[in-house]
VOBA-1610 file (N, C-alpha, C; in pm, whole numbers, padded with zeros to 5 digits, always signed):
BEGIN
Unk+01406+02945-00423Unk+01277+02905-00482Unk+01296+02865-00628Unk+01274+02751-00646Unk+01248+02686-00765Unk+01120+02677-00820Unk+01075+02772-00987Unk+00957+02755-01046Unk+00961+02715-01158Unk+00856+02647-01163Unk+00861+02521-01280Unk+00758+02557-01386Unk+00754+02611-01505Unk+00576+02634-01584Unk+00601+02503-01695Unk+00441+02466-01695Unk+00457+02375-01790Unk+00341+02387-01882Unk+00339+02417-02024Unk+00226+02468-02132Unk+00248+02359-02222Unk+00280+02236-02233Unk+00230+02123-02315Unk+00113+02095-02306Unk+00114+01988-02466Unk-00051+01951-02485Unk-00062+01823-02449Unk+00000+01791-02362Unk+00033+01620-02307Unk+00120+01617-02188Unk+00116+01492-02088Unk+00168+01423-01962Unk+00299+01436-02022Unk+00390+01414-02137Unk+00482+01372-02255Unk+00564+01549-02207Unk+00490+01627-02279Unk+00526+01728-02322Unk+00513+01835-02252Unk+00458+01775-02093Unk+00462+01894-01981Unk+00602+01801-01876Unk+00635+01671-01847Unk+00783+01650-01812Unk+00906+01672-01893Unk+00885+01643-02005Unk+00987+01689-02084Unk+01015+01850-02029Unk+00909+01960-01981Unk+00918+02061-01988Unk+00993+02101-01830Unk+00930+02006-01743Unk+01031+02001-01616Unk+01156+01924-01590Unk+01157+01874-01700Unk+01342+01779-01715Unk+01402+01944-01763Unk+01369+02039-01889Unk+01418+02107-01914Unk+01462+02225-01790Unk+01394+02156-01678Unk+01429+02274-01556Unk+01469+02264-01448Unk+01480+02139-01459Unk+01510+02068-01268Unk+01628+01971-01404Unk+01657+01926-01453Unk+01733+01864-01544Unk+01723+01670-01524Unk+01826+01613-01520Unk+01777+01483-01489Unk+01757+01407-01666Unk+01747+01272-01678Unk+01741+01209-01804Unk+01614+01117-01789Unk+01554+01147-01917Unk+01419+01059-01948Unk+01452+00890-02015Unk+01389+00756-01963Unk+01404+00643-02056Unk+01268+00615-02039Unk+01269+00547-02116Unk+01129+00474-02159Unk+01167+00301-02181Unk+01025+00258-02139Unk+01052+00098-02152Unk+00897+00062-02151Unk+00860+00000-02263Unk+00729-00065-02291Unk+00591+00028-02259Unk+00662+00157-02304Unk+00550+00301-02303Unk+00565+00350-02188Unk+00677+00291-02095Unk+00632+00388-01878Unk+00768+00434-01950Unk+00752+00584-01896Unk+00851+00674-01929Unk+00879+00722-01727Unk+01028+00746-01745Unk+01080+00757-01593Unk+01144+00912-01602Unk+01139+01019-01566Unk+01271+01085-01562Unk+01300+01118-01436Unk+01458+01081-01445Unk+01541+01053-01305Unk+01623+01188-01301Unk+01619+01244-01161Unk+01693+01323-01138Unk+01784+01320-00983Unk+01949+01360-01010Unk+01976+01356-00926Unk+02060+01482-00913Unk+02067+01596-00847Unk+02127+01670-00867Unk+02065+01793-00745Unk+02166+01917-00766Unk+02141+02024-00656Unk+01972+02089-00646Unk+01913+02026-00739Unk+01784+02098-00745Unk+01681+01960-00699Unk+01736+01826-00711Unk+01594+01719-00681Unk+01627+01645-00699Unk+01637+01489-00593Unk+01678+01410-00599Unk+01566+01297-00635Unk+01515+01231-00732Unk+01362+01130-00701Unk+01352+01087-00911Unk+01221+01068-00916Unk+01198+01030-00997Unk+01025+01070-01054Unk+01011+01073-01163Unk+00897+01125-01208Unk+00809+01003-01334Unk+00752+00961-01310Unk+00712+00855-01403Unk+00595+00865-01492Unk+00499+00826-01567Unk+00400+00785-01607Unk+00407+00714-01719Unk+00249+00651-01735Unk+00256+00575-01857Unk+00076+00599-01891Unk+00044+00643-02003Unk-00026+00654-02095Unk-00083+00536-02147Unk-00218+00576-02091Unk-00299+00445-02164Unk-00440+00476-02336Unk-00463+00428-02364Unk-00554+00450-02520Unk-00704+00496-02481Unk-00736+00435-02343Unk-00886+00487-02278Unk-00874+00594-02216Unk-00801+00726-02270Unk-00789+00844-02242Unk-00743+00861-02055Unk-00638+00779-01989Unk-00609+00782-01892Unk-00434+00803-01907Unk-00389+00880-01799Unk-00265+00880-01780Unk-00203+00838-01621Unk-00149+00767-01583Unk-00089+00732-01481Unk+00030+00884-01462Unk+00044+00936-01346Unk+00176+01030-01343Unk+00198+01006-01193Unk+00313+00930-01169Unk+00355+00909-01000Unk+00504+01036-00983Unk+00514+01072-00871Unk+00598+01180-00809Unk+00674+01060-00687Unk+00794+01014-00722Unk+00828+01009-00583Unk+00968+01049-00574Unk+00988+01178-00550Unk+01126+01270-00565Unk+01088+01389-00415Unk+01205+01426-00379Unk+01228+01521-00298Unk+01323+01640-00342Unk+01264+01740-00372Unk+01312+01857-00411Unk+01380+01943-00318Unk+01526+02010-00349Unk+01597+02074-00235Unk+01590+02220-00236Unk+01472+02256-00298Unk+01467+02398-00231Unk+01289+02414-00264Unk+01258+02482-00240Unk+01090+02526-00218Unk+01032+02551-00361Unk+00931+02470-00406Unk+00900+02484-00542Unk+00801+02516-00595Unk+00743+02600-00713Unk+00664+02642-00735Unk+00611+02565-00870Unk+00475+02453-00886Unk+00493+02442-01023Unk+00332+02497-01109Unk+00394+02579-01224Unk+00288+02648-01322Unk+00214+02551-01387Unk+00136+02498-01419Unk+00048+02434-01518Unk-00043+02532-01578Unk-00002+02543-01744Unk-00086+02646-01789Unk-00106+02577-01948Unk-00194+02484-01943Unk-00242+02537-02060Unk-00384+02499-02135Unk-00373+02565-02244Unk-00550+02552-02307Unk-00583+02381-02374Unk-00483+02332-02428Unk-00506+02195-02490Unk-00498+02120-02372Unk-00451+02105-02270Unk-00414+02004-02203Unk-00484+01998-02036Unk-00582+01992-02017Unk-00650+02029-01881Unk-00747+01947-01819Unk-00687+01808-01762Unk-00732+01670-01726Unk-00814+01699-01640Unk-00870+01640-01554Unk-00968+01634-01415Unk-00795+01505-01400Unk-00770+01588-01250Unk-00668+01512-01192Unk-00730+01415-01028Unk-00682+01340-01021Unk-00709+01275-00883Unk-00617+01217-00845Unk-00586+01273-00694Unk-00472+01295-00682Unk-00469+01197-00516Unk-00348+01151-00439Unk-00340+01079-00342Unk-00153+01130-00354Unk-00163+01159-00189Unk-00010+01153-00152Unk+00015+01073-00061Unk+00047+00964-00084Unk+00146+00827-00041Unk+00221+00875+00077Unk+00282+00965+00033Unk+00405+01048+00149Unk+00409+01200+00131Unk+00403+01244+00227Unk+00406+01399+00186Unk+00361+01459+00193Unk+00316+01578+00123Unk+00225+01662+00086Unk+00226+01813-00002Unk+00141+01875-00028Unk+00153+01951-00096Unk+00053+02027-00132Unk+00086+02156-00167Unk-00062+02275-00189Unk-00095+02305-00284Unk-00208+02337-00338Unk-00226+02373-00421Unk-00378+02475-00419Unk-00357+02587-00565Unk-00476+02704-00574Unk-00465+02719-00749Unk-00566+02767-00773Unk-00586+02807-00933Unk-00515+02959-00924Unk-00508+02976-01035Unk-00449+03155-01021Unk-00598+03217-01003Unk-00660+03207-01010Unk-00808+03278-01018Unk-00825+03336-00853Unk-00762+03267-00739Unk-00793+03218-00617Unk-00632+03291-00527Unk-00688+03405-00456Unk-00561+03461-00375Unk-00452+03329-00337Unk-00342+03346-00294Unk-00276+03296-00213Unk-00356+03241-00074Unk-00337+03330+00000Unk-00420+03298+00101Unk-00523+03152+00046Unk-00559+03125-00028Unk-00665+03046-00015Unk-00565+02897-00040Unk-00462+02929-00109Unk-00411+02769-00143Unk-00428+02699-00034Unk-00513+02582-00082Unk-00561+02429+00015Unk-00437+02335+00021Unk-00393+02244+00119Unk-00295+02135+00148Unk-00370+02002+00083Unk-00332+01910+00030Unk-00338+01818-00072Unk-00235+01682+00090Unk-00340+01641+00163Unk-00231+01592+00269Unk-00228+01458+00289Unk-00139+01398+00324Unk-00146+01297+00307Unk-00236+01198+00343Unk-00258+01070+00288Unk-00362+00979+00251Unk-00503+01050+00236Unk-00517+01164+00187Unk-00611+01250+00126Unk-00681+01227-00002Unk-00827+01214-00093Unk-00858+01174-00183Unk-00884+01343-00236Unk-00834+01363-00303Unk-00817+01500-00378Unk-00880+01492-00541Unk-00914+01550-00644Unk-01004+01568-00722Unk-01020+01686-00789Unk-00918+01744-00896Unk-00928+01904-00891Unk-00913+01868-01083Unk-01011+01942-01117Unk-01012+02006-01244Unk-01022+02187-01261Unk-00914+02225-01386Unk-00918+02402-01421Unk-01019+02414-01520Unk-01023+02552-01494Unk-01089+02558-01631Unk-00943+02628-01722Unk-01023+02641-01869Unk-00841+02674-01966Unk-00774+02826-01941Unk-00844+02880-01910Unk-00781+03022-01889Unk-00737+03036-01696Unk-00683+02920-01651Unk-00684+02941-01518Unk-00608+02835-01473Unk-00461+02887-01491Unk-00372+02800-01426Unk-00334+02724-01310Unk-00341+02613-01293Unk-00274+02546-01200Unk-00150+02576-01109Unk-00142+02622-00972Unk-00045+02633-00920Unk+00002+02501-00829Unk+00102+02413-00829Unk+00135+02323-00724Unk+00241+02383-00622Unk+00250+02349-00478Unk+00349+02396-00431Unk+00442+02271-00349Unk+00537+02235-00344Unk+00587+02124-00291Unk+00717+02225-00181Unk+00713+02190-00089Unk+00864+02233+00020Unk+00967+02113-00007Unk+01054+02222+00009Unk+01187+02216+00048Unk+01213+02089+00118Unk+01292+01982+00089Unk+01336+01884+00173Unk+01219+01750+00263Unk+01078+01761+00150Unk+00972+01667+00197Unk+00967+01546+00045Unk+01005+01441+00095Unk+01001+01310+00049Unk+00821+01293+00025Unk+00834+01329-00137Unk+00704+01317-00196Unk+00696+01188-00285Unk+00574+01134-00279Unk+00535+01048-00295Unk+00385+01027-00393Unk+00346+01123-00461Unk+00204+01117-00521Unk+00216+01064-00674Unk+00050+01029-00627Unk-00041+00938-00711Unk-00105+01004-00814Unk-00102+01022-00958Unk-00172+01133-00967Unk-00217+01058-01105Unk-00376+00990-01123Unk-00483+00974-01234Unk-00530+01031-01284Unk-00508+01113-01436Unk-00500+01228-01481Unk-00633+01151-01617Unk-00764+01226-01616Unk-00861+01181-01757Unk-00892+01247-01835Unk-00821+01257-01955Unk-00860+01318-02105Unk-01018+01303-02080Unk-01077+01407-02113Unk-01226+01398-02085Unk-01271+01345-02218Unk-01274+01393-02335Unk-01340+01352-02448Unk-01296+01213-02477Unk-01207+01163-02477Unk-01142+01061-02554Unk-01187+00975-02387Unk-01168+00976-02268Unk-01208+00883-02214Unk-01379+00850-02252Unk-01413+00954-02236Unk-01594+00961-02286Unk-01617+00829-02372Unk-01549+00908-02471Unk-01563+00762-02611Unk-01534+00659-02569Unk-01415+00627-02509Unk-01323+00491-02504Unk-01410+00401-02375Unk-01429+00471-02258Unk-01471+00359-02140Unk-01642+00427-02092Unk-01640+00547-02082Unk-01786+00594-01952Unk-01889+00576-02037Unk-01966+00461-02016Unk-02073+00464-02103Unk-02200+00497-02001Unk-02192+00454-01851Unk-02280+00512-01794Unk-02273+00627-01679Unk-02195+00775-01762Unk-02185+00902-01739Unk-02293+00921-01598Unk-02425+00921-01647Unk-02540+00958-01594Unk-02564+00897-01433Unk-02469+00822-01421Unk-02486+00718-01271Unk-02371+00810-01156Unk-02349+00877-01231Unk-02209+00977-01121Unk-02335+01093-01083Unk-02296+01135-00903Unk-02381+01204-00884Unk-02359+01354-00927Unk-02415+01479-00941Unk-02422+01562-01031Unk-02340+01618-01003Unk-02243+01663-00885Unk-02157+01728-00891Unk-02033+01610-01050Unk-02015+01550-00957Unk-01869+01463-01086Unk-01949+01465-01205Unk-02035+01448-01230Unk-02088+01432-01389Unk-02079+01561-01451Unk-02129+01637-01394Unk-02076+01801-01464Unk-01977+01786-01491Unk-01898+01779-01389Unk-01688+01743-01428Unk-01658+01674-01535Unk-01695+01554-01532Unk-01702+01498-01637Unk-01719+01548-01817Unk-01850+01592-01781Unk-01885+01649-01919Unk-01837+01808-01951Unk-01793+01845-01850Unk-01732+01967-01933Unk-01619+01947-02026Unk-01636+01874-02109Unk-01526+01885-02177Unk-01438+02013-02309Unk-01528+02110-02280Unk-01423+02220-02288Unk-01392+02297-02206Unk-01351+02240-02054Unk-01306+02247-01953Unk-01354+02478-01948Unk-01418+02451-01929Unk-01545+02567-01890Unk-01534+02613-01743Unk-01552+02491-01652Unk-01525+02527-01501Unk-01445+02504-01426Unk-01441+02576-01338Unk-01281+02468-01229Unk-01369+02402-01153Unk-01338+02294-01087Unk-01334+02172-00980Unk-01276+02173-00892Unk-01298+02157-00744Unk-01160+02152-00655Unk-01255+02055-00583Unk-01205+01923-00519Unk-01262+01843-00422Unk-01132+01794-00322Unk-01141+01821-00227Unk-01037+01760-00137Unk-01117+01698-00017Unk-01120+01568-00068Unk-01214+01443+00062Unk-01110+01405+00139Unk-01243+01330+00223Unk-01191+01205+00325Unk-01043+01138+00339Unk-00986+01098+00445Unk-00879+00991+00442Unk-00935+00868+00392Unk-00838+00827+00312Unk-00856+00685+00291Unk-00717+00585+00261Unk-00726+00497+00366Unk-00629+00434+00416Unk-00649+00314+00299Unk-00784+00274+00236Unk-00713+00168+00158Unk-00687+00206+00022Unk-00725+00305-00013Unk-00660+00389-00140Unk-00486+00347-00094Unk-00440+00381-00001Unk-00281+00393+00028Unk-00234+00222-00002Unk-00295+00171+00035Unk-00244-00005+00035Unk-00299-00042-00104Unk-00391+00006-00211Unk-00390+00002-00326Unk-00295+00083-00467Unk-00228+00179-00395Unk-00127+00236-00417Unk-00010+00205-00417Unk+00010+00158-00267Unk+00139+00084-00263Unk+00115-00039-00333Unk+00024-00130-00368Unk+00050-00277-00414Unk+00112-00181-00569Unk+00047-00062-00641Unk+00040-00059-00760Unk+00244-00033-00777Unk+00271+00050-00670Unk+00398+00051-00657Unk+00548-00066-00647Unk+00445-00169-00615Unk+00542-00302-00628Unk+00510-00383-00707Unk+00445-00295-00836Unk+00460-00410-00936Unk+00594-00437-01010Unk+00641-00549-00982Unk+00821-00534-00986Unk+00826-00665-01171Unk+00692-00696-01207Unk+00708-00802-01323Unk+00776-00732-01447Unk+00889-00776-01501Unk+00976-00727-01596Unk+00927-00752-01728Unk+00789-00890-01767Unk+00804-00869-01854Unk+00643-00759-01930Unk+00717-00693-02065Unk+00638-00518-02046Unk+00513-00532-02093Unk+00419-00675-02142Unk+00301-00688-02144Unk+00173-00647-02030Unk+00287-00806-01972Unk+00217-00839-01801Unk+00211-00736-01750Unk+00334-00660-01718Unk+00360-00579-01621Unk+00267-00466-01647Unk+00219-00362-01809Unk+00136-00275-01853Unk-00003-00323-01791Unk-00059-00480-01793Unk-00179-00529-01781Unk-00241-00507-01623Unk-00086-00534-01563Unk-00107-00527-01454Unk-00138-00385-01345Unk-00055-00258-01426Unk-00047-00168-01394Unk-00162-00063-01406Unk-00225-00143-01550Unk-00333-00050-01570Unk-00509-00074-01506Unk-00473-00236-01465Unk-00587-00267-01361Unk-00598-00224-01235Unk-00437-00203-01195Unk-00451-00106-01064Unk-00546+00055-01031Unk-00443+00120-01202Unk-00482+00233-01205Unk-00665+00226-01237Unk-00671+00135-01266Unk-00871+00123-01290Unk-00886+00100-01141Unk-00900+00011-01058Unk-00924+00053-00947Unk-00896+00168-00865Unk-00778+00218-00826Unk-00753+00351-00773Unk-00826+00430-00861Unk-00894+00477-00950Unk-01023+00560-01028Unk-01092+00527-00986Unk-01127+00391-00933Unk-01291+00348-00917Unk-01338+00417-00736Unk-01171+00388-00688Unk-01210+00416-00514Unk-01222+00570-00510Unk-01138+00658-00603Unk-01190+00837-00553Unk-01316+00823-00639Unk-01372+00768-00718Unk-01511+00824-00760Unk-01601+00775-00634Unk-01569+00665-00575Unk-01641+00606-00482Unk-01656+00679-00366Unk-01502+00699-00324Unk-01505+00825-00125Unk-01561+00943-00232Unk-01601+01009-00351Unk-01672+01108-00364Unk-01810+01086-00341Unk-01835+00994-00379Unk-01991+00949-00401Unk-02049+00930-00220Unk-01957+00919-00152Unk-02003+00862-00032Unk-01985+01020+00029Unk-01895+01072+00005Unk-01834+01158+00114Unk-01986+01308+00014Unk-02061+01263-00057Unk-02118+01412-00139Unk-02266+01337-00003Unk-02245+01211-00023Unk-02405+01184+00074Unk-02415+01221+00242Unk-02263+01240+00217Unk-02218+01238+00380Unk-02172+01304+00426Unk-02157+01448+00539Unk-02082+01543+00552Unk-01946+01500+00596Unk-01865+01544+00557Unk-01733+01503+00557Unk-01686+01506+00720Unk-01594+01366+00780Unk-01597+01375+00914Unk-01464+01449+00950Unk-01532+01535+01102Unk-01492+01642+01122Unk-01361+01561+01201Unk-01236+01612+01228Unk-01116+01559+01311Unk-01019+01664+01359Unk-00935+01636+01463Unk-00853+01704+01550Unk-00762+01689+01570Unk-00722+01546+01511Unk-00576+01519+01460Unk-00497+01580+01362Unk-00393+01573+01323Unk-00336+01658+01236Unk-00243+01555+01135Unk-00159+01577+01078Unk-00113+01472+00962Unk-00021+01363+01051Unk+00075+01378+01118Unk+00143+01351+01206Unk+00059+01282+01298Unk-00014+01310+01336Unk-00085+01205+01435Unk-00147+01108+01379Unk-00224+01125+01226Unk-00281+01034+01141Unk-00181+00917+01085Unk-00051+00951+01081Unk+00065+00868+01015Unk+00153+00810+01179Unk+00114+00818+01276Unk+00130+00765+01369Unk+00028+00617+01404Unk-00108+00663+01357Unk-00209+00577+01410Unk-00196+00442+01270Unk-00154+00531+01140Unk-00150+00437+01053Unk-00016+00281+01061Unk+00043+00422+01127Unk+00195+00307+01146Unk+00136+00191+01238Unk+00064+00208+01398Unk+00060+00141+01464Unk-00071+00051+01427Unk-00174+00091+01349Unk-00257-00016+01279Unk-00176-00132+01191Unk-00062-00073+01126Unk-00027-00200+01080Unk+00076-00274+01151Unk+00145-00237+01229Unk+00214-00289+01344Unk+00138-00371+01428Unk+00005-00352+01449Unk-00101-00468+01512Unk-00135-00581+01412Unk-00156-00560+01282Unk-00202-00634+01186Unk-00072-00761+01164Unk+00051-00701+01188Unk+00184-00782+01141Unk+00214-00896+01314Unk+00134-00832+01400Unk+00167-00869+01534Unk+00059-00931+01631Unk-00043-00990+01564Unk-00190-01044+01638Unk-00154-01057+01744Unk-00078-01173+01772Unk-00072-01232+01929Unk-00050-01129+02052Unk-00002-01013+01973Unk+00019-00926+02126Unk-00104-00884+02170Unk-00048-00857+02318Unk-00193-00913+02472Unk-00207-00719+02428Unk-00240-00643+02343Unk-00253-00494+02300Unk-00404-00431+02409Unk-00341-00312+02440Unk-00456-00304+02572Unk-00402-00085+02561Unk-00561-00032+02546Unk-00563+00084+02501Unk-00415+00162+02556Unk-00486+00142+02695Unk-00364+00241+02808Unk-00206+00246+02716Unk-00182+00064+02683Unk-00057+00004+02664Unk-00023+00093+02527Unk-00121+00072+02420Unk-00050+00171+02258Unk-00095+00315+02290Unk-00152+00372+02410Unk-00185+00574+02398Unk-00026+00565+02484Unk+00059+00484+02548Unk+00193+00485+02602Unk+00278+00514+02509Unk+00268+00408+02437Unk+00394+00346+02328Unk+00371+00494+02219Unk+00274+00587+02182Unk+00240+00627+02062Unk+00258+00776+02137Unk+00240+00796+02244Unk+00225+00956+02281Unk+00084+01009+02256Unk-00008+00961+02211Unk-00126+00988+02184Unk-00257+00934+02291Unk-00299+01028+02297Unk-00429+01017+02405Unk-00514+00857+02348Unk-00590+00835+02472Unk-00653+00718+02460Unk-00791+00823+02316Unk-00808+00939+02369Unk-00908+00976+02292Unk-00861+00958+02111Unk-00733+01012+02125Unk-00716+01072+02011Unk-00739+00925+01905Unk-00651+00830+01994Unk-00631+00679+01948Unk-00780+00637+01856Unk-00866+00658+01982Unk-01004+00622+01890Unk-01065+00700+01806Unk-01005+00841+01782Unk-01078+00891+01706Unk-01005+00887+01547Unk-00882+00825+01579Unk-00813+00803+01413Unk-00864+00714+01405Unk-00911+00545+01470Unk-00922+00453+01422Unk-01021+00448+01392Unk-01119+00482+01438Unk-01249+00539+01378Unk-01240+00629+01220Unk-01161+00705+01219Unk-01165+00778+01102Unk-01128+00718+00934Unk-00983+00609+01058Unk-00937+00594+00881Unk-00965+00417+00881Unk-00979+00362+01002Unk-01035+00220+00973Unk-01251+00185+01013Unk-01336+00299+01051Unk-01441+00292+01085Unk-01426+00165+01200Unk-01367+00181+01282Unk-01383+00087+01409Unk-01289+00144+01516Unk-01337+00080+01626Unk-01271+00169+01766Unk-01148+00077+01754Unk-01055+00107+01858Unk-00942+00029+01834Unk-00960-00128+01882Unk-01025-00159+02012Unk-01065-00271+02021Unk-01119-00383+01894Unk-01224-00322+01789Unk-01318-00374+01735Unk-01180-00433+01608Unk-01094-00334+01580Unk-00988-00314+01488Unk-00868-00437+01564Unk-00851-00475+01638Unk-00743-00565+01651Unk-00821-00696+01699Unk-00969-00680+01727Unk-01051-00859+01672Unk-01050-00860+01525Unk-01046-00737+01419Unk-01095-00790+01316Unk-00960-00798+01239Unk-00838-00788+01272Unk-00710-00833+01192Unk-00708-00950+01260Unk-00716-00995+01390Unk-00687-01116+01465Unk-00790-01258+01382Unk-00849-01202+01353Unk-00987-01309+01269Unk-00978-01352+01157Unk-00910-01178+01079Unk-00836-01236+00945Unk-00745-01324+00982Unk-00635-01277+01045Unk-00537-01378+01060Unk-00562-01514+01065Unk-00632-01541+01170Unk-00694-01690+01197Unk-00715-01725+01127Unk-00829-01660+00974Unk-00868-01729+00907Unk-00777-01750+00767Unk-00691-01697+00779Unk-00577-01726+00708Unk-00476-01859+00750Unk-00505-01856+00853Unk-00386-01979+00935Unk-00513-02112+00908Unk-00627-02093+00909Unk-00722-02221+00902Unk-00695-02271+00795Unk-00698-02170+00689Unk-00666-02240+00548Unk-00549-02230+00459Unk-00399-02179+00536Unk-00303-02228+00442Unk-00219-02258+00549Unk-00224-02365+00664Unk-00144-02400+00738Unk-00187-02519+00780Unk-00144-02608+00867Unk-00209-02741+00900Unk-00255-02710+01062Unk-00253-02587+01118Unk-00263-02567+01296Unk-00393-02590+01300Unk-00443-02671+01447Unk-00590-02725+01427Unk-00678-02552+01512Unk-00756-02598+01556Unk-00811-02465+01600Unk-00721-02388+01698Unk-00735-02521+01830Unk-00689-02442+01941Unk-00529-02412+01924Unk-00425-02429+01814Unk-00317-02344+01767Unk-00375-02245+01763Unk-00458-02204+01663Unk-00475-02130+01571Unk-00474-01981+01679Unk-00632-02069+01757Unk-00617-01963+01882Unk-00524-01884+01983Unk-00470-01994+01993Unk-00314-01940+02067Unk-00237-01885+01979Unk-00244-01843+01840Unk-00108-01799+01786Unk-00184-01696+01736Unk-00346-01623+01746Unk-00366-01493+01730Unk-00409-01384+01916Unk-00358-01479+01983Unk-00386-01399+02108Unk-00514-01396+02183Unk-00555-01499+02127Unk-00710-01524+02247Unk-00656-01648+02326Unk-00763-01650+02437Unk-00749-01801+02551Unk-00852-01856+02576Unk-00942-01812+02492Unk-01075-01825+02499Unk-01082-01903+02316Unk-01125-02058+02306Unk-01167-02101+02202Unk-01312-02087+02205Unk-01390-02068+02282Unk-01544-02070+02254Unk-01580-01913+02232Unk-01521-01828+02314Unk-01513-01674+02210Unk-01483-01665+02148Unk-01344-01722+02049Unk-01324-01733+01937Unk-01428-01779+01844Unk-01463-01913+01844Unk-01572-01946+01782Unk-01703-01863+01735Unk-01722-01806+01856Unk-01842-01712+01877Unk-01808-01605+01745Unk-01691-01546+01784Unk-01708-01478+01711Unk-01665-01417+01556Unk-01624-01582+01534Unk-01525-01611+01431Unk-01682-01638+01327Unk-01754-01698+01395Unk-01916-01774+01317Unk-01959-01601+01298Unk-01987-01483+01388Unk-02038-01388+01367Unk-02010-01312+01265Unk-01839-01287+01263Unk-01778-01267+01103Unk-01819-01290+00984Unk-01809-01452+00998Unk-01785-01512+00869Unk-01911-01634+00832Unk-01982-01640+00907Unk-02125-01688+00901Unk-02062-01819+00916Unk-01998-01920+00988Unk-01929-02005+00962Unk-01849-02026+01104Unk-01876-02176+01128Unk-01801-02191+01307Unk-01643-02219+01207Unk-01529-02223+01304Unk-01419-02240+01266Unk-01404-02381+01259Unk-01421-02459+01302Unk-01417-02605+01236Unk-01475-02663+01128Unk-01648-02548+01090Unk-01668-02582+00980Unk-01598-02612+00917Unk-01506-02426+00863Unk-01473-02322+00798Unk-01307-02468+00773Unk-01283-02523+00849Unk-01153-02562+00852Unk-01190-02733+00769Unk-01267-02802+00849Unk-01328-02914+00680Unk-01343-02885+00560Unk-01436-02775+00567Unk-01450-02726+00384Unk-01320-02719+00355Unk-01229-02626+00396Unk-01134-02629+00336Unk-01004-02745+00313Unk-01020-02828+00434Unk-00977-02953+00382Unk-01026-03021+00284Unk-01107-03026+00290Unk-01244-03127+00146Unk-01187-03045+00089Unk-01210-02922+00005Unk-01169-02844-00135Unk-01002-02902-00166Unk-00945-02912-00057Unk-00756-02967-00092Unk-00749-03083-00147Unk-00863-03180-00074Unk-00836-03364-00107Unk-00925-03372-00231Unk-01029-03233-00300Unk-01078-03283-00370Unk-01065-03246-00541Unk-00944-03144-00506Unk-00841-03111-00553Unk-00720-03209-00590Unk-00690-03262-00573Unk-00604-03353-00538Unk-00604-03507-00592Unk-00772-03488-00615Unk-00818-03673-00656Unk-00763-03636-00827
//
């Protein structure tokens, strides 16, 4: 067992405090600070970068080789964190709060936990799990000043959060799946532009959106009782794999019986992830990537309709139509002139 405490008054000065313990070397480049470790205690990397509107970016994507315990303790430094695990997972409890009670933080999970100062943070990460988290960390006062001018529009649970800024209460929110938090995550993860303007500009519009979507699944998920499920993480990262395996693969003739085969998973279970993490049954979910697709092939390819049709897996052009106009308010031949006219008129 590996335990980690960290009592800095900064993102800065609480890794520095876990380089001093898991070891590994810190660089910095255009303010994103990395520390890399490779060694008998953790193989991965630890990043963030610090922005002036009282926000901190802190990504985890390291795998630790023995079972870890990490302390967060202190009085200056006690963000409202929001948190997303990409890969992985991990537990967490305040010291205030038995053992027994530590909650799982699981993957594609929208998580949300503020301490209060006399009430440390415990994280727990296992042994030999390829972690992957997201973690949007907000100086409360100094964001106050710098960006939230309309505080009062968050519903009352987050606005309390918000305004405690002498972190007075603890917070714990652990919501909904959300699958496009994960694909807004990963884009933020391939921002690969070297040079350190762009690349900051770019990084920190991400991190403004990924803030905007957990205030959002809070706002929805406080109006809405949180939906109940029977799947477990493993079955959720099964259904996710094979949603995008349909999305990369339109044309296949996909037929329930055929993916509860291929997946090991009940026809039930099938619909009740796709329902959960895309709000559509699986049927409704492979017309509505097949439609995108199409309507992607209408306008950056030269295939006339009935390609188009044949290369997302219908045989039917007048169901297509049907229901390509129902989508997108728009028959597909419209949809396919306009966009010729906008090219030639472009062009003059």
């Amino acid at each position: 067992m590996i335990r980690i405490k960290t009592t800095g008054s900064s993102t800065a000065s609480n890794v520095k405090q876990i380089q001093e313990q898991i070891g590994g070397e810190i660089t910095e480049r255009w303010g994103e600070y990395t520390l890399r470790v490779n060694n008998e205690k953790a193989t991965g990397d630890i990043r963030f970068i610090t922005f002036d509107w009282g926000v901190t970016l802190l990504e985890y994507n390291i795998t630790f080789h023995d079972d870890v315990t990490l302390v967060m303790d202190s009085e200056d430094f006690n963000p409202i964190r929001f948190y997303y695990c990409l890969e992985g997972y991990c537990g967490h409890r305040s010291e205030a709060q038995p053992i027994s009670e530590t909650k799982t933080l699981e993957q594609f999970q929208s998580v949300i936990i503020a301490n209060n100062s006399n009430d440390p943070s415990y994280g727990y990460f296992s042994k030999g799990v390829k972690l992957a988290i997201n973690v949007v960390q907000i100086t409360r006062k100094k964001f106050l000043r710098k960006r939230l001018n309309g505080v009062e529009s968050l519903n009352k649970k987050l606005y309390h959060v918000f305004m405690d800024t002498d972190h007075e209460k603890r917070f714990a929110y652990f919501g909904s799946y959300n699958l496009k938090l994960a694909n807004k995550i990963g884009a933020l993860r391939k921002v690969r532009n070297k040079n350190g303007m762009v690349r900051v500009m770019q990084i920190e519009g991400l991190v403004y959106e990924i803030l905007a979507m957990h205030i959002a699944q809070h706002e929805k998920d406080s109006k809405n009782s949180l939906p109940e499920t029977t799947l477990v993480r493993r079955e959720l990262k099964i259904i996710r794999d094979l949603a995008n395996k349909i999305a990369k693969n339109v044309s296949v003739d996909y037929t329930l019986e055929k993916l509860s085969m291929d997946t090991g998973l009940s026809q039930a279970k099938l619909q009740e992830g796709f329902k959960l993490l895309y709000a559509r049954t699986v049927t409704e979910y492979i017309r509505h990537v097949r439609l995108e697709a199409a309507r992607d092939y209408i306008s950056q390819t030269d295939m006339n309709i009935s390609q188009v049709v044949y290369s997302i897996g219908f045989s039917s052009r007048s169901y297509f139509s049907k229901i390509f106009k129902n989508k997108y308010g728009i028959s597909p031949s419209d949809f396919n002139n306009n966009v010729k006219q906008s090219i030639s008129l472009k062009t003059v």
